[in-house]
Phi, psi and omega in degrees: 000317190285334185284332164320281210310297185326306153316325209260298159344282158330320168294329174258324156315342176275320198287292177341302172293315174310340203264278223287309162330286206304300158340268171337292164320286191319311184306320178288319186291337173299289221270352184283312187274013173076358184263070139220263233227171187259158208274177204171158180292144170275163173230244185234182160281180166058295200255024171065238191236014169323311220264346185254350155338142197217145170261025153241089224266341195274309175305324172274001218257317223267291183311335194277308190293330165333291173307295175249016156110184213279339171237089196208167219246149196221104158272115150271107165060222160278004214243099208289139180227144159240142167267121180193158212197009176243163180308271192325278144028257169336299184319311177303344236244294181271355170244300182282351172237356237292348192284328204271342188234038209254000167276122159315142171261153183224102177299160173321310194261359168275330178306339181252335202278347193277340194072057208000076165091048205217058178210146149357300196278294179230038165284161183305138170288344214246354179282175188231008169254315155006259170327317182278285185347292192294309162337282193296314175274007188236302184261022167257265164344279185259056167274164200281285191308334162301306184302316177296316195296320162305345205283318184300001187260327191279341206271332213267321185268003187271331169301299209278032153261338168293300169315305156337258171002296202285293208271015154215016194207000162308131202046031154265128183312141155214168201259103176296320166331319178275295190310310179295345129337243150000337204261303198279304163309307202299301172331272185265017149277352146300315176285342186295289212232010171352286217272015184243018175203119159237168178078232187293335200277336177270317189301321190292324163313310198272324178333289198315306172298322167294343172293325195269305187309308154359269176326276196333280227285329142326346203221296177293304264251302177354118169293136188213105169354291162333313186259039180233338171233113145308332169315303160282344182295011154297321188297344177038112185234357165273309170082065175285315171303277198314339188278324193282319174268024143293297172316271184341294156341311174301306207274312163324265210304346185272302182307303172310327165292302182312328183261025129243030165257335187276290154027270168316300186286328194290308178292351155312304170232019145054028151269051203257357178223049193242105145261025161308000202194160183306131171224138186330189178277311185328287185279013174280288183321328185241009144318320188287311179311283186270030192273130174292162196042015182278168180264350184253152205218118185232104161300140167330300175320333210271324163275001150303290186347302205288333197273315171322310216278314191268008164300296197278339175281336211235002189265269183347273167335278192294337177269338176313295194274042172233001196236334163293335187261356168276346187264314182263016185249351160272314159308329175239101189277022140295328208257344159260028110329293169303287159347319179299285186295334200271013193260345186297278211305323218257305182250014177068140175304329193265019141242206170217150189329164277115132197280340188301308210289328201313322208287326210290310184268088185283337188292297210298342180296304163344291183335292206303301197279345172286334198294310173309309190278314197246002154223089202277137196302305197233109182302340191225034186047233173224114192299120166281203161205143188275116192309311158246146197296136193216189156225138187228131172062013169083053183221171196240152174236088174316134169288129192084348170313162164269132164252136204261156128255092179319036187300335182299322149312312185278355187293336175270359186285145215263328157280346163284329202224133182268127182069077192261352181280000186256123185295118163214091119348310181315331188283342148295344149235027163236023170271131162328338219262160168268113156269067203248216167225059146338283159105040164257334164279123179286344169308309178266085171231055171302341144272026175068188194197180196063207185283000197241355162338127146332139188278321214253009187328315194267347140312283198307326179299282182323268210310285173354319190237304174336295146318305203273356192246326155310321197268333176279342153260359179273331185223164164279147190218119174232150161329170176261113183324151196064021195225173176219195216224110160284087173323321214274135177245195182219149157266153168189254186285321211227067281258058184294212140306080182320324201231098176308142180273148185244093198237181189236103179257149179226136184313130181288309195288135173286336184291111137278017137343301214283339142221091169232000000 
């Protein structure tokens, strides 16, 4: 009995030590083979690495990826972050996975502005309004023949900021930031609704509205408690949702009085199916809408969305990085020099800009895209999540996680890029590679790339060097005496400026024809 027991003992102290050996080996071999979870800084308990959060989230993300590689890992709270920042990396993330990562992560306040998830921007890619929403603003909407048509609306308001200019603020200090801003709303909300609204009824509408995108673009940019312990966002203890369906409510009640001035006028005059002539966004959508026999069927929610996603898309982003390439065309007077002479060759002192000239002005696009690399509008695009638990970089990638995709890190790596802290354009016109904004280089990707591509590229390609090339031929732009040229930004929808520039514009053109 006892040489049993003694046997039976041994077998299992053997089975142990095996077990424990086998352990060992597996653990090791997970980590040896990278599979598991990707490595990252420790945090605390409950609130993870929260409490060491920086609101220059691009700059730690950037400190971060040093340490621990092109992939590494964040507990926010309850809340998982993966982080990444190399070429390859991405490739896996947008082309070889692009179906498993093509869902927007959605905050308490993206969640209200979306109409939960029911917009362009962040609805589900696997949704099939999804797909029409998009169909209709990329291969309708901002199709080359809508946009040309549109243009005399972009020209008009970009002129009357030139006019503007020359006859009341020549040798005046002025806040560029604001001005390109202002320039670029009025721009696309001429085009939201142009032909439904004149006079006092746009200027009063359009105040009103810039104001609530404001409020807006203020309120989602917020870090919110809610989305690091979901466990509380019922409690909204910021009241970040409420502040947010406040805004919204405004922007509801603002589109709804406008598409029912547009209304109004299409049974007035009963040109409502007259295609001769340019027609706003507005009224292209609800022609579409109510065009008999079409298959696409848009709810009043489904054309706010759209109209909302391109307020905020085409405002924010583009006047940030167009108030960046004037900070950085003032810091280097080579690089405004060149620019000068090639706006000389291309459109003549005795005209003026043209959206027509843009293919011609290859430096100043070079400007735009250096511009792009080193204060990229959204450092980390629009973070996704992976639909299923998958693996990147040799890493196990949990299903619902955040995914950060780190262009501002990889635009500074140093193996990717020579000299990469430095403004040089010239390297977008000797480079071999097509550096556009495509998203087929995985090196360059200030709008992303795949099915999750900025939706609005051919807008913004167009407005960018257009404004910024207008503005740079009508006038000369110098500092204010005694100021100096400020770096620091903020983040927020958009990577603006902390300390806006403030600059002195002065007349190029000798025709003062030429602002009239």
């Amino acid at each position: 009995m006892l040489n049993a027991i003694c046997n039976h003992l041994t077998v299992d102290v053997l089975i142990t030590v095996l077990a424990i050996l086998w352990l060992s080996w597996a653990f090791k071999k997970l980590k040896d083979g990278r599979s598991a979870l990707p490595p990252g800084p420790r945090g605390l308990p409950v609130v993870g690495y929260l409490p060491f959060l920086r609101p220059d989230l691009d700059q730690l993300f950037l400190e971060l990826a040093q340490v621990h590689g092109p992939t590494f890992k964040l507990w926010v709270g309850h809340q998982l972050w993966v982080v990444l920042s190399s070429p390859s990396v991405f490739k896996q993330i947008l082309r070889d996975q692009d179906m498993i990562f093509s869902n927007r992560h959605l905050t308490a306040a993206g969640l209200v502005f979306s109409g939960g998830g029911n917009d362009i921007a962040l609805a589900p890619s696997c949704d099939s309004n999804w797909r029409t929403l998009r169909k209709i603003f990329v291969g309708q909407m901002l199709s080359k023949p809508n946009l040309d048509s549109l243009y005399r609306l972009r020209r008009h308001e970009v002129r009357k900021t030139v006019v503007d200019l020359y006859n009341n603020k020549i040798d005046t200090p002025i806040d560029v930031g604001e001005l390109i801003f202002v320039t670029l709303f009025n721009s696309i909300i001429s085009m939201l609704w142009g032909s439904t609204l004149e006079g006092d009824k746009w200027r009063k509408i359009g105040a009103e509205f810039r104001h609530v995108v404001s409020q807006l673009s203020a309120t989602i940019s917020k870090p919110n408690v809610s989305d690091f312990f979901p466990i509380l966002a019922r409690f909204d203890l910021q009241k970040i949702e409420k502040e947010m369906e406040k805004n919204m409510l405004w922007i509801d009640q603002i589109f709804d009085r406008v598409m029912d001035e547009r209304k109004k006028i299409d049974m007035e005059t009963r040109e409502y199916d007259r295609n001769d002539e340019a027609k706003d966004f507005l009224q292209f959508l609800l022609q579409l809408k109510e065009k008999k026999g079409s298959e696409t069927v848009l709810t009043p929610k489904q054309i706010k969305a759209l109209l909302a996603d391109v307020v905020l898309g085409a405002t924010d982003t583009t006047s940030a990085t167009i108030e960046w390439a004037m900070v950085e065309i003032i810091k280097h007077p080579e690089v405004k020099k060149k620019i000068y002479e090639e706006l000389a060759n291309v459109v003549g002192e005795s005209n003026i800009v043209e959206e027509l000239h843009q293919e011609k002005l290859q430096y100043l696009n070079a400007v735009v895209k250096e511009t792009l690399r080193l204060h990229s509008p959204a450092p980390f695009l629009i973070p996704r999540f992976p639909s299923q638990t998958t693996t990147v970089d040799g890493y196990i990638v949990p299903a619902g996680c955040k995914m950060f995709l780190n262009v501002y890190a990889m635009h500074r790596d140093p193996q990717i890029w020579e000299n990469p802290m430095e403004f040089q354009p010239e390297r977008f016109l000797s480079s071999a590679d097509k550096l556009d904004f495509s998203g087929n280089n995985f090196r360059f990707l200030p709008f992303g790339s795949g099915r999750r591509i900025c939706a609005g590229v051919p807008l913004a390609d167009r407005m960018l060097s257009f404004v910024l090339a207008s503005f740079l031929h009508s006038f000369e732009w110098k500092l204010p005496e005694g100021t100096e040229l400020d770096f620091s930004h903020k983040l927020g929808i958009a990577t603006r400026k902390a300390i806006p520039l403030v600059a002195i514009p002065t007349p190029r053109l000798s025709d003062s024809c030429l602002y009239a």
